[in-house]
FITI-469952 format. One record per residue (C-alpha): z, x, y; residue in one letter; residue number from 1. Coordinates in Angstrom, 2 decimals. Example, Ala and Ser with C-alpha at 12.3 -4.5 7.8 and 13.67 -1.06 7.14 Angstrom:
<rs>
7.80  12.30  -4.50  A  1
7.14  13.67  -1.06  S  2
</rs>
This chain:
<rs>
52.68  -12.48  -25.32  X  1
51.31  -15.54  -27.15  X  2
49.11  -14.59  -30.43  X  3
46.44  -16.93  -28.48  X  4
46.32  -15.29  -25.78  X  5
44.33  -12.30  -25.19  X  6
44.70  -9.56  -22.46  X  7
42.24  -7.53  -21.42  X  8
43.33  -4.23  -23.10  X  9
43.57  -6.16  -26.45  X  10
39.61  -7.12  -26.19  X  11
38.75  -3.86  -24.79  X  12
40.67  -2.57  -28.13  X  13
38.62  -4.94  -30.31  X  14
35.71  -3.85  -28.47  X  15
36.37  -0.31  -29.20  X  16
37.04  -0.69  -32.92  X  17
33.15  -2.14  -33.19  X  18
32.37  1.38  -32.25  X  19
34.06  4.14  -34.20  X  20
32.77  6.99  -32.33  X  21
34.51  5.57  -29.02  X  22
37.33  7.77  -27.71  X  23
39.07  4.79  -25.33  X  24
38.22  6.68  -22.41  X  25
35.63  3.70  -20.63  X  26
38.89  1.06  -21.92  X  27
41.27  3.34  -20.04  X  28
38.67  3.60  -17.15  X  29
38.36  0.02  -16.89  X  30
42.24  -0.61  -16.79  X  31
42.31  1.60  -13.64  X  32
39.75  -0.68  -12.41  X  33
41.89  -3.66  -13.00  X  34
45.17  -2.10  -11.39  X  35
42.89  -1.69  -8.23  X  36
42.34  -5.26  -8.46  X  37
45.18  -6.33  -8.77  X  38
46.75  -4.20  -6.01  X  39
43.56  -5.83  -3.69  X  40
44.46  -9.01  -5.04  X  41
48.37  -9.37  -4.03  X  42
47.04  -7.68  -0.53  X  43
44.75  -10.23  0.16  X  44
47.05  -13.19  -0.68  X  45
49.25  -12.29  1.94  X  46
46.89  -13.15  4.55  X  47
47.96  -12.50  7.89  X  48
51.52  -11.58  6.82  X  49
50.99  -7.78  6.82  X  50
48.80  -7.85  9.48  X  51
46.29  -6.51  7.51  X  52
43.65  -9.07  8.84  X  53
40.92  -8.47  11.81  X  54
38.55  -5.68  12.24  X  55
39.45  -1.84  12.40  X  56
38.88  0.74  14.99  X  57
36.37  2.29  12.34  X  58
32.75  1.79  11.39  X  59
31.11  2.73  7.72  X  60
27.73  4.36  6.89  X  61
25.67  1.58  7.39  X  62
27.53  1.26  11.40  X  63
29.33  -1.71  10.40  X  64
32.67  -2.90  11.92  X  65
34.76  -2.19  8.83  X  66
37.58  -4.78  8.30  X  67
41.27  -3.39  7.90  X  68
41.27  -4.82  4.49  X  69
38.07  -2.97  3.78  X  70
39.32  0.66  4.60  X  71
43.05  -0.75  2.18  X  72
40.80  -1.63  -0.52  X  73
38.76  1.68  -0.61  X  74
41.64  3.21  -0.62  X  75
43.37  1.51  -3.69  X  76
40.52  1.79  -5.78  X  77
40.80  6.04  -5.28  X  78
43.85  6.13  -5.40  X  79
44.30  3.81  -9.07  X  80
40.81  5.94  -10.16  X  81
40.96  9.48  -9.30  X  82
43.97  10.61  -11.70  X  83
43.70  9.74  -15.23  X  84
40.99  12.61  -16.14  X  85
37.53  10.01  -16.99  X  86
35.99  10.63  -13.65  X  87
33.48  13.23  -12.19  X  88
33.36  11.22  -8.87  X  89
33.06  7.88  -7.24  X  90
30.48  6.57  -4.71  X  91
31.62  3.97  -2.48  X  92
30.09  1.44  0.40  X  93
32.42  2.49  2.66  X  94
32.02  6.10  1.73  X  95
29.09  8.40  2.96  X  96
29.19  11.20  0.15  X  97
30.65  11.11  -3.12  X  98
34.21  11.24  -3.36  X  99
35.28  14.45  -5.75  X  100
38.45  14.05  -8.05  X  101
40.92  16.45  -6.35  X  102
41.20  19.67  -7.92  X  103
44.84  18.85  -9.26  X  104
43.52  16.03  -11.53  X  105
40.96  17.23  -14.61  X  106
37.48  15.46  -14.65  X  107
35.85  13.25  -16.87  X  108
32.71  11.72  -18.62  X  109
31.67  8.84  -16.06  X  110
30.92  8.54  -12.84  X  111
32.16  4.75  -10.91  X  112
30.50  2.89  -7.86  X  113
32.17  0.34  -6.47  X  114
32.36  -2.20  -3.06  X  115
36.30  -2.51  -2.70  X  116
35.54  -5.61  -1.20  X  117
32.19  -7.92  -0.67  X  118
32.20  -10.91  1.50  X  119
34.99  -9.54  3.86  X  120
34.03  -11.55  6.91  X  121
35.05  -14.53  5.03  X  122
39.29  -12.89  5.28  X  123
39.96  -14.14  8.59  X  124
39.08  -17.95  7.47  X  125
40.92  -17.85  3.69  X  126
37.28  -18.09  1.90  X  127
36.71  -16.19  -1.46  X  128
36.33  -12.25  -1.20  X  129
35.79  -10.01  -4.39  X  130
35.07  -6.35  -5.54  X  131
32.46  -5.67  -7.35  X  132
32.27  -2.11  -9.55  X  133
29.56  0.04  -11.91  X  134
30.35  3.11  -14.44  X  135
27.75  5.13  -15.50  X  136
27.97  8.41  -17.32  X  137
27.73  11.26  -15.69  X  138
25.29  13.92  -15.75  X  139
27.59  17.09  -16.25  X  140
31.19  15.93  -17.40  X  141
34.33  17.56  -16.37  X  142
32.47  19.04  -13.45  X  143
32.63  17.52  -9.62  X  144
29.69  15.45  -9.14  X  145
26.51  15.66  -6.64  X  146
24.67  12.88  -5.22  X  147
22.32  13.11  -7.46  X  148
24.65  12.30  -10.01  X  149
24.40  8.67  -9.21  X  150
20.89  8.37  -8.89  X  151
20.50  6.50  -11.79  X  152
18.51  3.35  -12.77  X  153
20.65  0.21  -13.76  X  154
19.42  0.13  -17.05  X  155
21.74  3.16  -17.19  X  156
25.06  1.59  -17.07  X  157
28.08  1.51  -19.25  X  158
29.91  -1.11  -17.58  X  159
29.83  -3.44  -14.64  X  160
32.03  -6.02  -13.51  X  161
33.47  -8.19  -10.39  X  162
36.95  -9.80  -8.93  X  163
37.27  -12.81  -7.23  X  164
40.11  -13.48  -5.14  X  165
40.21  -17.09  -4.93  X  166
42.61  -19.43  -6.12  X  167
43.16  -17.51  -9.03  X  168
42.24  -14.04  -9.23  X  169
39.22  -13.37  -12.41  X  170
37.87  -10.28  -13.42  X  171
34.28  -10.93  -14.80  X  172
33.35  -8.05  -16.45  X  173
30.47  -6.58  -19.04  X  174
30.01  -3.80  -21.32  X  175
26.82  -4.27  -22.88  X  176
28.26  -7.16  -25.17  X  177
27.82  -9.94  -22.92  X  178
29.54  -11.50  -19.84  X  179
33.66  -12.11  -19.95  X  180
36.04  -13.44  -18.08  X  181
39.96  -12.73  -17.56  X  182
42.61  -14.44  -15.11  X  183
44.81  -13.00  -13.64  X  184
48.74  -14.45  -14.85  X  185
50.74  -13.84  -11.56  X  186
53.99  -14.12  -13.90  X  187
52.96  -11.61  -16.52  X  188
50.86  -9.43  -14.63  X  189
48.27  -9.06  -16.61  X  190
44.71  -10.57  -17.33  X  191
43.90  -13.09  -19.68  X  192
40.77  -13.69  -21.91  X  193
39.79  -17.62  -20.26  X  194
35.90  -17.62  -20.13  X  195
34.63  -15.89  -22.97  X  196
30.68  -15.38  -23.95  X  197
29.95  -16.52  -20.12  X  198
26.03  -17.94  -20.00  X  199
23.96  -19.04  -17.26  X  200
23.02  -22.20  -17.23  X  201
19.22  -23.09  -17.86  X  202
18.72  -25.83  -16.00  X  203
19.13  -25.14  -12.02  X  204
20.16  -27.61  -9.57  X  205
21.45  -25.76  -6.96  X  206
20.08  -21.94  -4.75  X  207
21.82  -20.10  -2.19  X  208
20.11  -18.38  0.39  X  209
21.13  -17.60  4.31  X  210
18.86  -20.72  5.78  X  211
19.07  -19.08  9.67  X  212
16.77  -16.33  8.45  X  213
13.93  -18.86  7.61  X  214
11.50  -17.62  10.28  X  215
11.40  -14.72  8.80  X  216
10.83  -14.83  5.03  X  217
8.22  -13.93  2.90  X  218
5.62  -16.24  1.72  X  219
7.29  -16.75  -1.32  X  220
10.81  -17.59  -0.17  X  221
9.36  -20.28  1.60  X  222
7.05  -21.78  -0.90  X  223
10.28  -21.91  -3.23  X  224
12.48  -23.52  -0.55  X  225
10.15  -25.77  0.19  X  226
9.70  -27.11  -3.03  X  227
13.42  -27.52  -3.75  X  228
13.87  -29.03  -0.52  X  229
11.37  -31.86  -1.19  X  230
13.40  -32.98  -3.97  X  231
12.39  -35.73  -6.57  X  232
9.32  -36.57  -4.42  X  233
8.34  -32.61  -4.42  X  234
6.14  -30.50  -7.13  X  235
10.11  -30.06  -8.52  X  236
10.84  -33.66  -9.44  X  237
14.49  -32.95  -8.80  X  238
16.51  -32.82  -6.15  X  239
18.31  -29.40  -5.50  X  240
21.94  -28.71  -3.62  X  241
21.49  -25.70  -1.30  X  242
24.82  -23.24  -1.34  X  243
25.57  -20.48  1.21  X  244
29.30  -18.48  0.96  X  245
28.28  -15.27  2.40  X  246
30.19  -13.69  -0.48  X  247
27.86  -12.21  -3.20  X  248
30.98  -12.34  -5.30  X  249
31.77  -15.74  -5.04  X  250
27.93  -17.05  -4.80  X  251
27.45  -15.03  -8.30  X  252
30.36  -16.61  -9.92  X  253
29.51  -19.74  -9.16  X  254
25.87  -19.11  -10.93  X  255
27.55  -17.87  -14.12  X  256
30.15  -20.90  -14.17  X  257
27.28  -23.73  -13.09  X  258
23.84  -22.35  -12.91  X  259
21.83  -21.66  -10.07  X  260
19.68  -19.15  -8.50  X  261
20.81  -16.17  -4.91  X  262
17.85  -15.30  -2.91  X  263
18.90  -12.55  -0.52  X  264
14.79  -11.36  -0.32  X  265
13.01  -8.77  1.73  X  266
11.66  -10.59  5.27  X  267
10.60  -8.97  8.63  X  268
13.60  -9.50  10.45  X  269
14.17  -5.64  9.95  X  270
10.97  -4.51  9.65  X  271
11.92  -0.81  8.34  X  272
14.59  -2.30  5.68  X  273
13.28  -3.09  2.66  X  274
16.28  -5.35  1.74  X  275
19.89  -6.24  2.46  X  276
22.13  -5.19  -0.49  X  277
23.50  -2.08  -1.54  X  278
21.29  -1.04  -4.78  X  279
23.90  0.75  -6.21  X  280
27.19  -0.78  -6.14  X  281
26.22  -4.50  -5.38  X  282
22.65  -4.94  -6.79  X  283
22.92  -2.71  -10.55  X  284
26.49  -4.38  -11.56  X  285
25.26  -7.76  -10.63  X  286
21.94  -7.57  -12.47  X  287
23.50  -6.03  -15.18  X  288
26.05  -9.05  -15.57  X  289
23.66  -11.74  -14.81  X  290
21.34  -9.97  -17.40  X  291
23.96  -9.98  -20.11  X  292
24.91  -13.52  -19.30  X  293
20.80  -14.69  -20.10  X  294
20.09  -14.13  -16.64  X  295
17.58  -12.36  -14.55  X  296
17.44  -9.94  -11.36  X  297
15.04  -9.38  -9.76  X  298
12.94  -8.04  -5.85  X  299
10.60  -10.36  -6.75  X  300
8.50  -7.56  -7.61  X  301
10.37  -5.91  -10.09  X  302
13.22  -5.66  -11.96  X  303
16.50  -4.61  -10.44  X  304
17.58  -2.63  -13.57  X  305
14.36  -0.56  -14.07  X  306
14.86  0.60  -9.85  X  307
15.51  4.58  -9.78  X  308
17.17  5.36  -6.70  X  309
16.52  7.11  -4.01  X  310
19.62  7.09  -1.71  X  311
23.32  6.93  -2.70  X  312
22.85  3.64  0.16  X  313
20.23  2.31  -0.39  X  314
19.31  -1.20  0.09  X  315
17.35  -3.57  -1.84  X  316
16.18  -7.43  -2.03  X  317
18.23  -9.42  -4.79  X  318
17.20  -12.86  -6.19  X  319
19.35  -13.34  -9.44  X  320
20.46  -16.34  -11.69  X  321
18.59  -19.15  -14.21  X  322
16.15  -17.07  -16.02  X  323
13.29  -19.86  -15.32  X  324
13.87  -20.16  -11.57  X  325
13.58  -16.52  -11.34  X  326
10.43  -15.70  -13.34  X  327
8.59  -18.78  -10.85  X  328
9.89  -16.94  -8.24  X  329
8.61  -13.88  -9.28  X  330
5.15  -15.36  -9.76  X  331
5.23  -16.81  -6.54  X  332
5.18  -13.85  -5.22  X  333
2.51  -12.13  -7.69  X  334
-0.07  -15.09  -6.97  X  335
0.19  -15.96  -3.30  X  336
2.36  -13.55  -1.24  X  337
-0.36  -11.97  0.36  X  338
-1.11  -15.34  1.89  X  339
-0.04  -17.01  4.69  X  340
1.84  -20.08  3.58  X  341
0.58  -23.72  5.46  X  342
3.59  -25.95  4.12  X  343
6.10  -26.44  7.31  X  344
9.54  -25.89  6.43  X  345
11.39  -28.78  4.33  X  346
8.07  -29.89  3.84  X  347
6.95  -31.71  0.67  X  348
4.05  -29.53  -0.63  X  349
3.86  -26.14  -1.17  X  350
0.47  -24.82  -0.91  X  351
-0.69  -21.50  0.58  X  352
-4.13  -20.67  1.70  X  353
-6.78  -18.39  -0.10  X  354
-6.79  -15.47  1.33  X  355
-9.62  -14.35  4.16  X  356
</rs>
């Protein structure tokens, strides 16, 4: 190994040695979480090869078609989790209880959500797919956790992080000390230290948001689309580029490498959801990263981190990235969402009307 380079264990060692009271178990917890990764990662880079592509015969908790490479992934994170002794369970979106570290194994001081892998309706046409994973502690270590367990706010967490299988493979991850990056070296095996002290941008020029769902947004959403649709001859004075992957993964990493702002809000489409992403292991570990990298997440009510849950699957809205974009946003909705909003869509103005 190059003295330049450094792997992830060496800067989760250095990270450890900041705090002498540490025992290494979160490090060694975290390496598990990178072997998964990496197993995921060589999986999905052979494509249709395996025949590992197309749907399965089997549906998760939420009724959704799961993707073969779905149920593989689930599986590789248990398996490269449940042994080493730092677990007292793991919650998964493909899983509708806890899973319990098997009696054979001893149990540990945290607890790990995790979404083996976001965006997987983008496998079948080679786009960018990811994981995305939370640790908190747990509530009674070295005894099998409940549900309850992981009913924790965001605020709680130890460490949060994300892969991206793309053309290379990254792991993004954070432990309180900021946002960092490692690629993975195919030849070596191991991931390097290439995007340290990750920040958000502050100026935005760019939002992602699922455009078909206009009709049904919120107030808010529109007034904000609106205005960065109208460009340099809007209330903006700047023209904005609008993204769409369908990848939370990928859409994130692309806000902490060049600025930006996700809207996946609340709207009426489904009346009785109160928002699309999972709170726990998609919402929490993305907040918590976007925070740490100068960020903010947010409902557009509140903030993402102070949420307690009530459900190990429940849902939530998530509007995340450049820390000014998101506070307008969020006012947006505190000054005029109980209006109806006049502006047309791609409009030039964004004006509401006072309420009756």
């Amino acid at each position: 190994m190059l003295p330049d380079r450094t792997t992830l264990n060496q800067f989760l060692i250095e990270e450890r040695r900041r705090h002498p009271g540490a025992t290494g178990d979160l490090n060694a917890l975290i390496n598990d979480v990178a072997i998964a990764c990496k197993a995921i990662a060589k999986r999905v880079a052979c494509g249709g090869i395996d025949n590992i592509l197309g749907a399965s015969s089997t549906t998760n908790i939420q009724g959704e078609t799961q993707q073969k490479l779905d149920v593989l992934a689930n599986e590789m994170f248990l398996r490269a989790n449940e042994w080493d002794g730092h677990l007292a369970g793991m919650v998964s979106e493909e899983m509708e209880a806890p899973f319990l570290i098997p009696a054979r194994f001893p149990k540990g001081r945290y607890l790990l959500t995790f979404d083996p892998l976001d965006g997987s309706s983008n496998i079948d046409v080679n786009l960018s797919v990811g994981s995305i994973f939370s640790i908190l502690r747990a509530t009674m270590p070295g005894a099998d956790a409940t549900a309850a367990d992981f009913l924790q706010p965001g605020s709680k967490q130890v460490c949060a992080g994300y892969a991206i299988y793309g053309p290379s493979t990254m792991l993004v991850i954070t432990v309180g000390t900021g946002v960092h990056g490692f690629t993975l070296d195919p030849q070596l095996g191991e991931f390097i230290l290439t995007h340290p002290a990750l920040r958000i941008p502050t100026a935005a020029a760019e939002f992602a948001i699922n455009a078909s769902n206009s009709r049904f947004w919120e107030p808010a959403v529109k007034r904000y689309v609106d205005e960065c649709l109208a460009g340099k001859s809007g209330p903006r004075g700047k023209d904005f580029n609008m993204r769409w992957i369908a990848s939370l993964v990928a859409e994130a990493h692309r806000i902490l490498v060049r600025g930006g702002i996700f809207l996946y809000p609340r709207d009426s489409k489904e009346p009785a959801r109160a928002g699309r992403l999972r709170l726990l292991y998609e919402a929490n570990p993305m907040a918590f990263i976007v925070e740490q990298a100068g960020g903010l997440a947010s409902t557009g009510r509140e903030r993402i981190l102070d949420i307690v849950p009530n459900a190990l699957h429940q849902r939530v809205p998530l509007i995340f990235g450049a820390r000014e974009e998101v506070e307008r946003i969020e006012a947006y909705y505190c000054e005029h969402n109980v209006a109806d909003y006049d502006a047309p869509l791609f409009g030039t103005r964004g004006l509401f009307r006072a309420s009756a």
